[in-house]
Structures are given as C-alpha cells and as structure tokens.
N, C-alpha and C positions, 0 to 999 in steps of 0.2 A: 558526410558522416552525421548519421542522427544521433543526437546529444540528449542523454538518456536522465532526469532526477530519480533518484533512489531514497524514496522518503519512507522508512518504518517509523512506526513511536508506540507506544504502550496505549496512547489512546484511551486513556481511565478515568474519566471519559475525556472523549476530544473537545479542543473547547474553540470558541471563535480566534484565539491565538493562533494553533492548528489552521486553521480558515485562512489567515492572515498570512500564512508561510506558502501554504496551497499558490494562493491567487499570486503572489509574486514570483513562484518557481515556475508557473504555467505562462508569463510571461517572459523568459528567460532562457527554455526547457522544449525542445519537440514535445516530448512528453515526459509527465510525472508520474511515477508511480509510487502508490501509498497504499498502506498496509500495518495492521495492526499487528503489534509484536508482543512478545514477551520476553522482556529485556530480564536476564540472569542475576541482576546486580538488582534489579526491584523484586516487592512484594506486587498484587497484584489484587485487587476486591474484585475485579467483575469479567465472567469467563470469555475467552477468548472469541468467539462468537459474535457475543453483543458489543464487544466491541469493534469491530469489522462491521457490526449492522449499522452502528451511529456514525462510524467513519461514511459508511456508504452516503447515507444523510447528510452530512456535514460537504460531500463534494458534490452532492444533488444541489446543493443550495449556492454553491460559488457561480457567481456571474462573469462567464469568462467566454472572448469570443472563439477563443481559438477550441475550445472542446478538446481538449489536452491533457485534462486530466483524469485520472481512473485508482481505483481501489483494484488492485492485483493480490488479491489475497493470497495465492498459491505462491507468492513471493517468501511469504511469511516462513522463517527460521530460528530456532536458538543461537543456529549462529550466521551469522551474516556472509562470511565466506561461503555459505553455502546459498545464503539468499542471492551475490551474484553471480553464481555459477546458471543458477537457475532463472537469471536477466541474460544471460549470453546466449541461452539454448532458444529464451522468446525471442531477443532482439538480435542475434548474433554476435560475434565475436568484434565486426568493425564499430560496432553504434561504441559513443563513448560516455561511461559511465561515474555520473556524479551522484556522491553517498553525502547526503544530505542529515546532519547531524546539530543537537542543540548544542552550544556553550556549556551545559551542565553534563555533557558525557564525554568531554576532553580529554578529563582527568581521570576517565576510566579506561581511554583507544587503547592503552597500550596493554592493557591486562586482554583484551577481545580476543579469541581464539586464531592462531596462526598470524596476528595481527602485519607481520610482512609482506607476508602471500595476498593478505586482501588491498595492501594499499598497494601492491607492485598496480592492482587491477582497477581501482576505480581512485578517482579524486576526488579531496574530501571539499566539501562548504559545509562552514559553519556559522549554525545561527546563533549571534549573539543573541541571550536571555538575560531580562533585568537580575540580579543579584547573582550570577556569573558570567565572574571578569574572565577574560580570557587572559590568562599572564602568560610571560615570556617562556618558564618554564614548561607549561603546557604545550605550546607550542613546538619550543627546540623538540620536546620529547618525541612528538609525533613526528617533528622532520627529520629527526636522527634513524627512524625506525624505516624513514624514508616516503615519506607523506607528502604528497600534492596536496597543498591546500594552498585554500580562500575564505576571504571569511565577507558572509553577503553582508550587504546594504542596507537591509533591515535588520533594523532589532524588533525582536519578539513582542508582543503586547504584554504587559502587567500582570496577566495573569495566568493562572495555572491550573492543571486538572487535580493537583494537591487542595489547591483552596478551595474546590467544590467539594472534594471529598472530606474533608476537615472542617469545614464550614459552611458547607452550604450554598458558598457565594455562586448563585444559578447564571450571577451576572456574565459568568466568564462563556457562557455556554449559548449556543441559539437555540431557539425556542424546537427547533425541528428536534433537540436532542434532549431537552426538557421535558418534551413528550415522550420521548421512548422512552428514556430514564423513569419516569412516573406510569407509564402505561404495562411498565417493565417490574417494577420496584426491585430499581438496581443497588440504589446505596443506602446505606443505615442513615447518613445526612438526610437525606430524601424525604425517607419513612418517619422522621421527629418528626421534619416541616409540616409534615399532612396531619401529624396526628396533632400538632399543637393547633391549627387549625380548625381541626372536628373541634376542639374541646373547648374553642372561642364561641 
C-alpha cells in the first residue's frame, strides 16, 4: 500500500520552516504531495499563483535522495474534502492517505467543511509549532469527531511566513525565494527594505 503525505499551506510565503517539514515527510512518506492553498479562516497578501511558483522553488532546493517529493497543484481546494477526493482519482482509492497539518489549525479541524467525511478518509499528523501547544481539548475534539491521529517528531522551526510579512525577517526564507519575492515585488515588507536602501 503506498502511503500517501497530503501537505497544503497558505504558503505566504513558504519559508525554510516549510523546507524543514518537506524533507522529513519525504523521509517517512512514498510520496508527498504539496500545494498552495487558500485556507478560508486566513487573509491572504500575495495571489495564489506566486505562491505555487515559490512552493515550486522551495522543493527544487530540498536535498532528498529519495526524489519524493512534488508540488501537485491541481490538488489545491477551498475545501479539503474535495482536495482528497481528487488524491483518490491520482493515487487510487487503496494508496493511504495522510493530511498533514500545523498545531496552529487544530483548533480550527472541527469547524472545516463536512469535517467527518474527511477524517472517516485520511489520517491526520500534526506538526507541532512553537507558540501552539497542542492541548488535550483540541485533541479529544478531533477524536470525538472521530480522527486518526499522530502528532510528528519534529517540531516546526521558529519561524514564520507572518514574521516576513510583518517584518521583514528574510531570515526565515531561502535565498531561492528572496529572489522571486524581490524579482516579483511581492510584499509591502519587501518594497520599504529596497527603498530604505536606495535612500542610504
């Protein structure tokens, strides 16, 4: 049975975090599939596109032997019961399906559209993120609703595709996406750094 990761994220932008969850799922995972999303419960700065392009980057640059991982963008849904119906029709109905989700949208599973239907169909892992915990309540909630889960091994790296967009911090990002992002003039953080720059 081939053992399927189901990784969407907002991807706004992706950051070497992202990278960091990649290269452990492609260890772990026949294959991973990833795909930029538009998550209903976020805003969103930069169009859905460019964001699929820097994902694309972001998995061009993982150093993995196994070559397992891919950007499935035609995965991408509002809602996710429909993103795996359309992993069943790629990979068929025996491959088995894990929905691969941060600590910070735990506390949202239960509101996600038909949210029964979609956990009768895949199991969930969850990646711990520094500054959410995973509590008990979160938890029971999902397995009351009737949830396979796991929660992975790693925890997330420190940083976030918030803190570029709020601050600039470029640290969180690899250079591959630094350059689109500035080749692109994707975020308003972006556009100060260059012009305080010109003005030095």
């Amino acid at each position: 049975m081939k053992k399927i990761a189901l990784f969407g994220t907002s991807a706004d932008p992706p950051t070497a975090g992202h990278q960091a969850i990649l290269g452990w799922l492609s260890e772990r995972y026949d294959w991973v599939a990833v795909w930029a999303a538009d998550n209903p419960f976020k805003t969103h700065q930069t169009a859905l596109v460019h964001r699929a392009a820097m994902l694309r980057l972001l998995i061009a640059d993982i150093q993995t032997s196994r070559h397992n991982i891919a950007l499935e963008q035609e995965l991408s849904s509002f809602r996710t019961l429909e993103t795996v119906a359309k992993a069943k029709v790629r990979w068929g109905e025996d491959s088995e399906y894990t929905l691969v989700i941060g600590s910070d949208l735990l506390s949202q599973l239960p509101r996600w559209y038909q949210v029964e239907d979609l956990l009768r169909q895949v199991q969930l892992l969850v990646v711990p993120r520094p500054g959410y915990a995973i509590d008990e309540s979160s938890l029971e909630g999902v397995q009351k609703l009737g949830g396979k889960m796991a929660i992975a091994s790693l925890t997330g790296l420190d940083i976030s595709s918030t803190a570029y967009r709020e601050h600039g911090d470029s640290q969180a990002l690899t250079p591959s996406i630094v350059a689109y992002i500035h080749q692109e003039h994707l975020y308003k953080c972006q556009d100060a750094t260059t012009k305080s720059f010109q003005l030095r």
